[in-house]
One Martini backbone bead per residue (centre of mass of N, CA, C, O) as a GRO file, in nm:
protein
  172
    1UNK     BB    1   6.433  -0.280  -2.688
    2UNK     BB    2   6.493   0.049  -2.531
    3UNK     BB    3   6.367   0.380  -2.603
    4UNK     BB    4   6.371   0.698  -2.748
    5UNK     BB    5   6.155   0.956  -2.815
    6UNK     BB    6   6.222   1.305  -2.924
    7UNK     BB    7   6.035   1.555  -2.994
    8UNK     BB    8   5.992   1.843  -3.228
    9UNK     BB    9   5.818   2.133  -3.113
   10UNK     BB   10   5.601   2.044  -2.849
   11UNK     BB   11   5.430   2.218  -2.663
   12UNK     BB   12   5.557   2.564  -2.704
   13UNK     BB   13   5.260   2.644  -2.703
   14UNK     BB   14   4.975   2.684  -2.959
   15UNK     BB   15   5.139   2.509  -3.091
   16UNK     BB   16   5.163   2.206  -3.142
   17UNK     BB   17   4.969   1.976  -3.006
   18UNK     BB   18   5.029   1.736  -2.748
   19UNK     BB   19   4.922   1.472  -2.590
   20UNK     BB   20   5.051   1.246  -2.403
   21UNK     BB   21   4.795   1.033  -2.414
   22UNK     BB   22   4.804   0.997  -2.724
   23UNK     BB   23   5.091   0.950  -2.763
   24UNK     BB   24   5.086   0.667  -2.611
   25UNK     BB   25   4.881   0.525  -2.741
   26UNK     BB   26   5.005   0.529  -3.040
   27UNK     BB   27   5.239   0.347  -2.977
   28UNK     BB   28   5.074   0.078  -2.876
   29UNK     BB   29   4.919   0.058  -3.197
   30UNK     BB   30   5.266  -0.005  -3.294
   31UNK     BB   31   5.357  -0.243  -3.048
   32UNK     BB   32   5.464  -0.103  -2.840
   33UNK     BB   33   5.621  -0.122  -2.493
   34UNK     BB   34   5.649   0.016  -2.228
   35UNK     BB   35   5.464   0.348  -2.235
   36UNK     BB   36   5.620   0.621  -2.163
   37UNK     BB   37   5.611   0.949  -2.033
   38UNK     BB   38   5.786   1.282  -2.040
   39UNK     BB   39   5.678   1.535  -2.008
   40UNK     BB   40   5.529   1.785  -2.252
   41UNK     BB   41   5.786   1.741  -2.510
   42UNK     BB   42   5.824   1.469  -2.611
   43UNK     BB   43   5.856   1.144  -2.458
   44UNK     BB   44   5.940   0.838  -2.521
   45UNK     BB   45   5.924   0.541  -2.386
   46UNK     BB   46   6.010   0.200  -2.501
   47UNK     BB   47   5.938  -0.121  -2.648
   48UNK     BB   48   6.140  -0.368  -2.886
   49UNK     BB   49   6.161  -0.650  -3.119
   50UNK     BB   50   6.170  -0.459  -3.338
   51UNK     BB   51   6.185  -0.218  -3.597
   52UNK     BB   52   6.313   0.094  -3.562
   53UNK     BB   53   6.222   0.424  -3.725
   54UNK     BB   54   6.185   0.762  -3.758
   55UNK     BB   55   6.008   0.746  -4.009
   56UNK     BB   56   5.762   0.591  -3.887
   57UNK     BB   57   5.721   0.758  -3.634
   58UNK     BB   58   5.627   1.004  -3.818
   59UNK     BB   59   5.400   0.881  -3.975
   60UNK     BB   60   5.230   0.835  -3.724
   61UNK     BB   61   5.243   1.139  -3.602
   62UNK     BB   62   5.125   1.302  -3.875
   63UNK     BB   63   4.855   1.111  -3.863
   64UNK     BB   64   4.734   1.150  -3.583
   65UNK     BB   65   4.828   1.521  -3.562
   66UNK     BB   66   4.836   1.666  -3.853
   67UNK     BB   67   5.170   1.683  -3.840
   68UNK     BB   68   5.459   1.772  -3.853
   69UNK     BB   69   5.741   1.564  -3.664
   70UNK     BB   70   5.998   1.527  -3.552
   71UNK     BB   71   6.241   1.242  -3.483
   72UNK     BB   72   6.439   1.103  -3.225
   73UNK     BB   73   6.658   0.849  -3.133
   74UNK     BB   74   6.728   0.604  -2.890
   75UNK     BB   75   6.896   0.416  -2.711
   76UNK     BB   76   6.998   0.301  -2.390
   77UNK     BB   77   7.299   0.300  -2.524
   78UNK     BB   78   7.321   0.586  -2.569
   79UNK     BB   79   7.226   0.718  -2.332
   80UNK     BB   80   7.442   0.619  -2.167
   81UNK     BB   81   7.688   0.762  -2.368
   82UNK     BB   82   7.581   1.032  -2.322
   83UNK     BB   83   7.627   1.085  -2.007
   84UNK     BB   84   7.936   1.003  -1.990
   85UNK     BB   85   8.034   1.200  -2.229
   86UNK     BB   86   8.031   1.442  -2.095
   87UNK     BB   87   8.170   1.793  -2.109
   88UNK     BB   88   8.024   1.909  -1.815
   89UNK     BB   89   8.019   1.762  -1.549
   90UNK     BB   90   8.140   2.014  -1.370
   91UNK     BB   91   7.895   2.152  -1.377
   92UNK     BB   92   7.579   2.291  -1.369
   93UNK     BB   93   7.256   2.115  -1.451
   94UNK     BB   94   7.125   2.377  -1.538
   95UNK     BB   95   7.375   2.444  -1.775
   96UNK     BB   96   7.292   2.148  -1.924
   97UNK     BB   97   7.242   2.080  -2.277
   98UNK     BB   98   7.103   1.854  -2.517
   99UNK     BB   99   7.141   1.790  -2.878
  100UNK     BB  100   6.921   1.610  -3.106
  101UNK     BB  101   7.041   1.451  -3.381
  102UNK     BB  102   6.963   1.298  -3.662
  103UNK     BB  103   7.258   1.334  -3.746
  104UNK     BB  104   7.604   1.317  -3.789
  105UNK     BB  105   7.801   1.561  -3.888
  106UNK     BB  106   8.025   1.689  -4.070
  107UNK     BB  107   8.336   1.762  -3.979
  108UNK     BB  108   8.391   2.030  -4.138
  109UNK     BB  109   8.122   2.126  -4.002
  110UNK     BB  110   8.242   2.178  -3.750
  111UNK     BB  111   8.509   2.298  -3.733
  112UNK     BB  112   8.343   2.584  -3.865
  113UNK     BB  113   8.238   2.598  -3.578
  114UNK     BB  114   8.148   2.896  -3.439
  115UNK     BB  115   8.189   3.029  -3.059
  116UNK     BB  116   8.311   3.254  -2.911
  117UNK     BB  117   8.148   3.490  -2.904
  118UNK     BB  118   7.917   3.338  -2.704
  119UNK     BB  119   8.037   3.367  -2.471
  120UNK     BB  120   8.040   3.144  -2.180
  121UNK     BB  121   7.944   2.962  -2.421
  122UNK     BB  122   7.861   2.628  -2.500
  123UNK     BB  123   8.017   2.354  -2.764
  124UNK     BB  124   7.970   2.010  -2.838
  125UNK     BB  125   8.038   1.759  -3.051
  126UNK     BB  126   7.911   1.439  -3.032
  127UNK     BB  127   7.812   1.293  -3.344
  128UNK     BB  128   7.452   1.352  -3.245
  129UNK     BB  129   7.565   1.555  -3.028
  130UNK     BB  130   7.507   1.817  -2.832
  131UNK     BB  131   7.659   2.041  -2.601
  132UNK     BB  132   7.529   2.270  -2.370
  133UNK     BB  133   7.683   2.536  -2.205
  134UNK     BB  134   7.455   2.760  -1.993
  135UNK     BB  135   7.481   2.976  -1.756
  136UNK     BB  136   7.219   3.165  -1.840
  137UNK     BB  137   7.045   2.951  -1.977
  138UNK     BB  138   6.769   2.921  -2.215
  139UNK     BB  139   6.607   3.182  -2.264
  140UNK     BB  140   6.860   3.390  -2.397
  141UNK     BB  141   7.000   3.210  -2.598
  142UNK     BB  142   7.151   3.136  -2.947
  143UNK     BB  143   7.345   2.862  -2.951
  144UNK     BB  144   7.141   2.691  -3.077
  145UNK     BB  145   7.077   2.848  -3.340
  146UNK     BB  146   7.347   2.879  -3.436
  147UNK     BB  147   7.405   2.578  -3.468
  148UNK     BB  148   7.186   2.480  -3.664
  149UNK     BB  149   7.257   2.690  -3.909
  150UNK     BB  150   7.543   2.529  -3.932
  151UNK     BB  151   7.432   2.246  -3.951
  152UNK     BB  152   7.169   2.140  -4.066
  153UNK     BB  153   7.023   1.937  -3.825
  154UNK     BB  154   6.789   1.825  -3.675
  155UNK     BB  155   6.666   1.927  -3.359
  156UNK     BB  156   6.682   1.835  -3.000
  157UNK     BB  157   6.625   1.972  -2.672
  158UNK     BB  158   6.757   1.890  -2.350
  159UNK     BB  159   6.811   1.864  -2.019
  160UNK     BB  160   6.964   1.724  -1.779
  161UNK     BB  161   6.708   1.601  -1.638
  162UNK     BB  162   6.605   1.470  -1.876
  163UNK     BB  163   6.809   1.263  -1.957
  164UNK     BB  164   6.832   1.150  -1.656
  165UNK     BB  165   6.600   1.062  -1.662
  166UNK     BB  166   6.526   0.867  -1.894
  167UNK     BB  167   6.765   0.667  -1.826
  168UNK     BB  168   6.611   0.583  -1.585
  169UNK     BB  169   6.370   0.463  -1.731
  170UNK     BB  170   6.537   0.251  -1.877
  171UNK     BB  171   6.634   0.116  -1.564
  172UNK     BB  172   6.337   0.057  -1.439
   0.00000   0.00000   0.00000
């Protein structure tokens, strides 16, 4: 079965240094096969024959890199309704993020997250998922943190472009 493996919070600065070289060798020593990185953001598509679970694979990368660092997993079928299931496919696609969390949120929290303030920004819960329209870019956006503080499980997000590479490595 083939997976992605997307690290939280890796290599945007100089704290938090992961070579993406160490990380390919890392997961190879874990049995897993055809070990690929995509950018040096911590994207690792793999495959398994075997159980994979996000807390094997966080023990195995804060033992090898000194460092807690979360992982959220995605299989390919995952991936493919990710990308399917876009709620903004009709923008641009510079202006579409996803947020990758660990668990799918309670509903109630979902209900209750307000988020009109910050339009013309927009946010969508699907699942595990929330899906991000910011037309003005992500350097200077708010709502990944808004959602983030009251929703409050790990997430890391990804532009729509690696998304698409992403689900793209696991089909070729």
């Amino acid at each position: 079965m083939l997976h992605v493996a997307l690290l939280r919070g890796v290599n945007l600065g100089p704290n938090r240094r992961v070579a993406m070289g160490d990380l390919k060798a890392l997961f190879e020593t874990l049995g897993f096969g055809g070990v690929r990185t995509l950018i040096q953001s911590g994207n690792v598509v793999f495959s398994s024959t075997g159980s994979v679970t996000e807390d094997a694979i966080e023990a195995a990368v804060s033992d090898r890199f000194g460092m807690p660092i979360e992982v959220m997993l995605r299989t390919q079928r995952q991936m493919k309704a990710i990308v399917a299931n876009n709620p903004f496919a009709d923008a641009e696609v510079r202006a579409i993020h996803v947020g990758y969390m660990r668990a799918a949120p309670p509903a109630a929290d979902v209900r209750r997250l307000d988020v009109d303030d910050l339009a013309p920004e927009q946010a969508v819960v699907m699942g595990k998922e929330v899906y991000f329209h910011l037309p003005n870019g992500m350097g200077r956006t708010r709502l990944p943190d808004h959602v983030g503080r009251h929703l409050s499980i790990p997430t890391t997000v990804r532009n729509w472009n690696t998304t698409l590479r992403l689900l793209e490595m696991m089909t070729t």
